[in-house]
VEXVEX-379581 format. One record per residue (C-alpha): residue in one letter; x, y, z. Coordinates in pm, 1 decimal. Example, Ala and Ser with C-alpha at 12.3 -4.5 7.8 and 13.67 -1.06 7.14 Angstrom:
VEXVEX-379581
<pt residu="A" east="1230.0" north="-450.0" up="780.0"/>
<pt residu="S" east="1367.0" north="-106.0" up="714.0"/>
This chain:
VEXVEX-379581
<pt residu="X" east="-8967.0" north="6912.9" up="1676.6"/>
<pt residu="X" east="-9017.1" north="7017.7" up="2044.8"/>
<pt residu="X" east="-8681.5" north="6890.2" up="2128.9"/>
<pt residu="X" east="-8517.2" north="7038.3" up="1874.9"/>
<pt residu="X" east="-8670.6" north="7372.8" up="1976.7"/>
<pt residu="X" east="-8548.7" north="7305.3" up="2302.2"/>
<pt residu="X" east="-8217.5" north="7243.7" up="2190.0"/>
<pt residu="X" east="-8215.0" north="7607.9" up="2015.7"/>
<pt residu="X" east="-8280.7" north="7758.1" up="2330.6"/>
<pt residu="X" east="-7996.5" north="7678.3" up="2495.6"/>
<pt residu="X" east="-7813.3" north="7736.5" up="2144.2"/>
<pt residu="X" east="-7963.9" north="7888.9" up="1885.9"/>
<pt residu="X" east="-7655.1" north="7770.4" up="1635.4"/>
<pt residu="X" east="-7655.4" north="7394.5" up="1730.1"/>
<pt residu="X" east="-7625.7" north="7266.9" up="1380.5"/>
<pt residu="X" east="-7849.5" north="6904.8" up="1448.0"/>
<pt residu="X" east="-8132.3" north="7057.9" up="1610.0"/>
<pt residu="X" east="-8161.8" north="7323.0" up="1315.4"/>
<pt residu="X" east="-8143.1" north="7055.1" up="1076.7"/>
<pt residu="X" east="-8368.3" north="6843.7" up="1262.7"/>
<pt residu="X" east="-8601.9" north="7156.9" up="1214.9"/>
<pt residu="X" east="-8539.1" north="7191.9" up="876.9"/>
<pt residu="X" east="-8631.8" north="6854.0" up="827.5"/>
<pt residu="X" east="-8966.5" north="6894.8" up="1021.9"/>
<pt residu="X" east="-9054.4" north="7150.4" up="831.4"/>
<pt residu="X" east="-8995.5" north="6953.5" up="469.2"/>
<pt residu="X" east="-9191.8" north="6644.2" up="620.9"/>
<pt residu="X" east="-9488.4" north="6928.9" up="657.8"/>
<pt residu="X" east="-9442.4" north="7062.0" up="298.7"/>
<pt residu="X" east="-9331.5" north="7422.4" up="494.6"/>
<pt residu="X" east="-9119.2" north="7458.0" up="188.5"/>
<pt residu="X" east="-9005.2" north="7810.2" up="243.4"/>
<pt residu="X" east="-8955.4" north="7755.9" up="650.6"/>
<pt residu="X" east="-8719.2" north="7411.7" up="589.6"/>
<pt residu="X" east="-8484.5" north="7646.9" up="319.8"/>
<pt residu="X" east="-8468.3" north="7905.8" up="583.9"/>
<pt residu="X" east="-8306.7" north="7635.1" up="799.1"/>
<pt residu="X" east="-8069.4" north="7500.4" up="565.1"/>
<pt residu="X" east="-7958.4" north="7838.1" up="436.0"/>
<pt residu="X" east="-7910.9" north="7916.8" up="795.5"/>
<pt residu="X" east="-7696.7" north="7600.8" up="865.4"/>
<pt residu="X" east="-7499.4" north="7680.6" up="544.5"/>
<pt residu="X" east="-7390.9" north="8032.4" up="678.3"/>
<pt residu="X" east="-7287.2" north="7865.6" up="1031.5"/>
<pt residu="X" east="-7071.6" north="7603.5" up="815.3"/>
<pt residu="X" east="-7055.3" north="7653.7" up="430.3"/>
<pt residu="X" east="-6912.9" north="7269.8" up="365.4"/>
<pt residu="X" east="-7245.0" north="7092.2" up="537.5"/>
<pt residu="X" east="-7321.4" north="6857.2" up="295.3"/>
<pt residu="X" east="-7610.7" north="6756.1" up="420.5"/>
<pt residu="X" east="-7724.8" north="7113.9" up="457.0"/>
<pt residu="X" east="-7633.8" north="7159.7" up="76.5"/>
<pt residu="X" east="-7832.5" north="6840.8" up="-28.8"/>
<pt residu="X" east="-8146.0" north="6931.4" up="147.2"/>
<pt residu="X" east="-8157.8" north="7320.7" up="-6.8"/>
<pt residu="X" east="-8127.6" north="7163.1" up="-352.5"/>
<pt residu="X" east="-8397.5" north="6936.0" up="-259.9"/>
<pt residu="X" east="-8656.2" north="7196.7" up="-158.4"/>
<pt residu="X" east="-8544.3" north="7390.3" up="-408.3"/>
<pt residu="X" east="-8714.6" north="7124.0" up="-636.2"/>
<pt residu="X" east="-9009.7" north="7104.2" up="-372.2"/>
<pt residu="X" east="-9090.4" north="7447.2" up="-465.3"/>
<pt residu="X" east="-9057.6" north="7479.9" up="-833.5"/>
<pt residu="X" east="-8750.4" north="7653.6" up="-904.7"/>
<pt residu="X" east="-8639.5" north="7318.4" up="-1118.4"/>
<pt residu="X" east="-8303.5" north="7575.9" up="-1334.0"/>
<pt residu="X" east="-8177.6" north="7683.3" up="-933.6"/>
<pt residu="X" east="-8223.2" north="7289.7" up="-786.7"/>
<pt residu="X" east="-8027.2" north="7107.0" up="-1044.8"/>
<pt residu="X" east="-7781.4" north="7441.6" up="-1058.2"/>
<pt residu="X" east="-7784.5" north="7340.0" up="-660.8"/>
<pt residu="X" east="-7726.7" north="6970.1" up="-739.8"/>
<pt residu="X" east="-7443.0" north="7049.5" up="-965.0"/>
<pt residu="X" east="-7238.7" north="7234.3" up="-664.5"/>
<pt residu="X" east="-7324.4" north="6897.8" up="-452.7"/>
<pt residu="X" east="-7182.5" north="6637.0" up="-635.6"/>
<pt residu="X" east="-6850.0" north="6909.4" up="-723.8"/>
<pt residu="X" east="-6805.4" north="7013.4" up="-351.7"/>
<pt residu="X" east="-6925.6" north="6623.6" up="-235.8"/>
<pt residu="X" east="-6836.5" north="6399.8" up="-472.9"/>
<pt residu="X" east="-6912.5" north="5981.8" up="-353.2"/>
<pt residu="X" east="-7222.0" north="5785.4" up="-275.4"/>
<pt residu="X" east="-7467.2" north="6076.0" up="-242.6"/>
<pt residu="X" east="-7403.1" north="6169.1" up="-578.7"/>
<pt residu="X" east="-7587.2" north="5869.9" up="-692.9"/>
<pt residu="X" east="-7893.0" north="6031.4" up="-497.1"/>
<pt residu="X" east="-7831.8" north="6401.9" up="-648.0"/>
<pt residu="X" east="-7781.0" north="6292.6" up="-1002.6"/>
<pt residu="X" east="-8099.0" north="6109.7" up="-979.5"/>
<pt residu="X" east="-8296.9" north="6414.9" up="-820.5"/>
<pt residu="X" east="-8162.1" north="6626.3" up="-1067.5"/>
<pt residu="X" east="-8282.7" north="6428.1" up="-1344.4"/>
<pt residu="X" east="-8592.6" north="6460.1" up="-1154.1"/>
<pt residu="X" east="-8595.9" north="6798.1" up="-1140.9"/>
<pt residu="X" east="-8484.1" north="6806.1" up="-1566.2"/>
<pt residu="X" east="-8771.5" north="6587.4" up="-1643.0"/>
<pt residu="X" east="-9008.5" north="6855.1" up="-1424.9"/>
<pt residu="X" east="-8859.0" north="7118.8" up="-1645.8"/>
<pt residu="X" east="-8943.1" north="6910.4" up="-1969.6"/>
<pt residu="X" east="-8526.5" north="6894.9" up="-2028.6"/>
<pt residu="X" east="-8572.9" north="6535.2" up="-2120.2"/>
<pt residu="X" east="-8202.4" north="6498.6" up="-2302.3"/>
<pt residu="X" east="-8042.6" north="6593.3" up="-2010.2"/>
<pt residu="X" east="-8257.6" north="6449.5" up="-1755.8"/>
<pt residu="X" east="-8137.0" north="6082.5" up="-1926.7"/>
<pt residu="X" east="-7813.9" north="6211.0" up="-1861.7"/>
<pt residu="X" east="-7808.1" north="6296.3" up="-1558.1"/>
<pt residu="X" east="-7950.4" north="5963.7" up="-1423.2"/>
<pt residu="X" east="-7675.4" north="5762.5" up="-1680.1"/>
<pt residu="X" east="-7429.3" north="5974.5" up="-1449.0"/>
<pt residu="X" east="-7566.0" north="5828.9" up="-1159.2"/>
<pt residu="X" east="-7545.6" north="5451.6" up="-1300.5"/>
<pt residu="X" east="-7150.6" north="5561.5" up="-1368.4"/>
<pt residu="X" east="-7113.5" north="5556.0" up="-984.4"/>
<pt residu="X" east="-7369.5" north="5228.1" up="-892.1"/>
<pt residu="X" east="-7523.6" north="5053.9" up="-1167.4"/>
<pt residu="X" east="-7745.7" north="4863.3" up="-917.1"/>
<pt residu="X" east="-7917.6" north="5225.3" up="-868.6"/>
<pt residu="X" east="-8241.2" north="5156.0" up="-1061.0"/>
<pt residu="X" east="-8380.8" north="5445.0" up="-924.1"/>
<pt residu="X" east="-8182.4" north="5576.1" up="-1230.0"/>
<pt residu="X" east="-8347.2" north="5299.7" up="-1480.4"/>
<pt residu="X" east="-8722.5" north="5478.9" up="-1376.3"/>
<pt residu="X" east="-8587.2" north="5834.0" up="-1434.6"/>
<pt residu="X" east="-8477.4" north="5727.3" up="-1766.6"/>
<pt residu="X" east="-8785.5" north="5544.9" up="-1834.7"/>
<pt residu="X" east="-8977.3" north="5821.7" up="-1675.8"/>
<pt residu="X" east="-8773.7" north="6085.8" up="-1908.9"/>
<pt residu="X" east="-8886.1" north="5846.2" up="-2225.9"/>
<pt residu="X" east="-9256.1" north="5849.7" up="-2185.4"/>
<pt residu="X" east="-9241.8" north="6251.3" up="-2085.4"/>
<pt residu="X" east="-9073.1" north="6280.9" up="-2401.0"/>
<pt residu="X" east="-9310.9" north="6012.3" up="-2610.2"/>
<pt residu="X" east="-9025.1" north="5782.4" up="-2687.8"/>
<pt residu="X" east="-9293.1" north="5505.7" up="-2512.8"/>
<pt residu="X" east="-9081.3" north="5221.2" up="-2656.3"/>
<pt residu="X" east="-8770.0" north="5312.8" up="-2571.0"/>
<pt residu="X" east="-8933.1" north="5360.4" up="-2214.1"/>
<pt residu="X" east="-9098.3" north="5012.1" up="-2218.4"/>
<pt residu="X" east="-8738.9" north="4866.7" up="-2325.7"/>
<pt residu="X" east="-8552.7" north="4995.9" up="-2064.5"/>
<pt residu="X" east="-8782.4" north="4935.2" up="-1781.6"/>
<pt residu="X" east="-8862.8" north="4551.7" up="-1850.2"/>
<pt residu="X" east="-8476.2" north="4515.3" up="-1916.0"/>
<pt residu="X" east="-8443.1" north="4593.4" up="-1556.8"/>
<pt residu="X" east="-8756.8" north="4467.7" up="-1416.3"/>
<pt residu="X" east="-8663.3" north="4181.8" up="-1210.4"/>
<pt residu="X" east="-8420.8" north="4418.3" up="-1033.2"/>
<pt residu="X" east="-8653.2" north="4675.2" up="-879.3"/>
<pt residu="X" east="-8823.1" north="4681.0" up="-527.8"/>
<pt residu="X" east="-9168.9" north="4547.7" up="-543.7"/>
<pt residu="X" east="-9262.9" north="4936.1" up="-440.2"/>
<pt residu="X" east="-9089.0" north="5053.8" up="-770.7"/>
<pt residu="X" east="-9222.6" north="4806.4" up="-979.8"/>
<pt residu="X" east="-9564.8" north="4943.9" up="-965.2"/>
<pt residu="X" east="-9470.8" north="5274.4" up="-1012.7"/>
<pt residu="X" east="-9301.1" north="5146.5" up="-1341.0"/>
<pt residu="X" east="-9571.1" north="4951.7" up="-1415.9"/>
<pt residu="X" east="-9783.7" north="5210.2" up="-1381.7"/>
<pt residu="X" east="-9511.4" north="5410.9" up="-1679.8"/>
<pt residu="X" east="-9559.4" north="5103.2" up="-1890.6"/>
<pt residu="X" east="-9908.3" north="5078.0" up="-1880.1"/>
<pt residu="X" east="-9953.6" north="5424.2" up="-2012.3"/>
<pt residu="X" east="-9666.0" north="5353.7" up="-2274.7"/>
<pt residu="X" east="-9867.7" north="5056.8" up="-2384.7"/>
<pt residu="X" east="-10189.8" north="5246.7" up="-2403.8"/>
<pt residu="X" east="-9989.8" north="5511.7" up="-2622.2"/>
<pt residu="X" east="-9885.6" north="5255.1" up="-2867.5"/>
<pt residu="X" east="-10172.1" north="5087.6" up="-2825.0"/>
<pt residu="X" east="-10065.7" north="4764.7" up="-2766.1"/>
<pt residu="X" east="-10381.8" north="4630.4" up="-2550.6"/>
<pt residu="X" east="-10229.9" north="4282.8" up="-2532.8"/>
<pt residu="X" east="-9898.6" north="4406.9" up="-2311.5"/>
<pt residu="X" east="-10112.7" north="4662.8" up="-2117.1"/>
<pt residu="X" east="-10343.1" north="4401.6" up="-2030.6"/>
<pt residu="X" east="-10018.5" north="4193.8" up="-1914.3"/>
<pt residu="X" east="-9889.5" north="4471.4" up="-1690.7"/>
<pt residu="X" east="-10256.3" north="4566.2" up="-1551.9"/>
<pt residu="X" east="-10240.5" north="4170.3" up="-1416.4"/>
<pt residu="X" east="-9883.6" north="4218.9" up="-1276.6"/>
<pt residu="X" east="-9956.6" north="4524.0" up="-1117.9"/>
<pt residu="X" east="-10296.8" north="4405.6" up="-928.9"/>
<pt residu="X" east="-10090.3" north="4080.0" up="-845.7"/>
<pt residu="X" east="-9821.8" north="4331.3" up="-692.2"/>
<pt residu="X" east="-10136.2" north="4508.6" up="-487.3"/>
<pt residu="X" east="-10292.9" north="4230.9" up="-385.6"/>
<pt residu="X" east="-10618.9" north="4256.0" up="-559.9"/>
<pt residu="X" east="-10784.2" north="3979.4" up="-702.8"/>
């Protein structure tokens, strides 16, 4: 950050030091201080994209769930491509924090419509299931595309299907995934 304040100095509108800023300040959970950045960088060039991508973000960070996915819509129209994987995905984040569970699935399927090897997607939707207490239809489509996730994601889903299991009370499958997931941690 010290460099980047440095950088400011000599000129207070160099766009990668105000990022790098804004991005300092996220890291630190200075909500408020990182939007001020990215606002900032927005009125020195309108069509930053990454600017753009990192307001909707905080905007999630903070709360405001209706103005982050009204955010990510304006990203993926003004930037459509690869990113939009990553903003569909964040908005169905930011729908499943709002408890907009219909359109939370949909946003993520939107996201698999661009790179179906995205299975960040597959845990929003499973995610979006159990919020909604469709637990099988979470358990389905997360051990459908088990074998596909990183081994960091897989306990994080495992951790969706245990509680999924529990609701249905299936003791013999949450048993299963309790095993897999202290196999995954490394306890014994």
């Amino acid at each position: 950050n010290m460099f980047y304040q440095k950088a400011l100095q000599i000129d207070n509108s160099f766009i990668p030091a105000i990022l790098g800023t804004g991005d300092c300040d996220f890291a630190f959970k200075k909500y408020e201080d990182a939007l001020k950045k990215y606002e900032r960088i927005l009125a020195i060039d309108g069509e930053h994209d990454r600017a753009s991508f990192e307001s909707a973000r905080v905007m999630g960070a903070l709360g405001n769930y209706d103005k982050s996915t009204e955010l990510w819509k304006k990203y993926i129209e003004k930037f459509p491509g690869i990113d939009s994987v990553k903003a569909y995905t964040n908005m169905s984040l930011d729908y499943i924090l709002n408890k907009q569970y219909t359109e939370a699935i949909a946003a993520a399927e939107e996201s698999l419509k661009i790179d179906p090897k995205w299975y960040t997607a597959y845990y929003r939707i499973g995610d979006a299931y159990e919020e909604s207490k469709e637990y099988q239809k979470a358990i389905d489509i997360l051990e459908e595309h088990f074998i596909n996730f990183e081994d960091y994601q897989k306990k994080w889903v495992l951790k969706i299907l245990i509680r999924c299991c529990e609701k249905l009370e299936n003791k013999e499958k949450k048993e299963e995934y309790e095993k897999r997931l202290k196999e995954l941690r490394g306890d014994n």
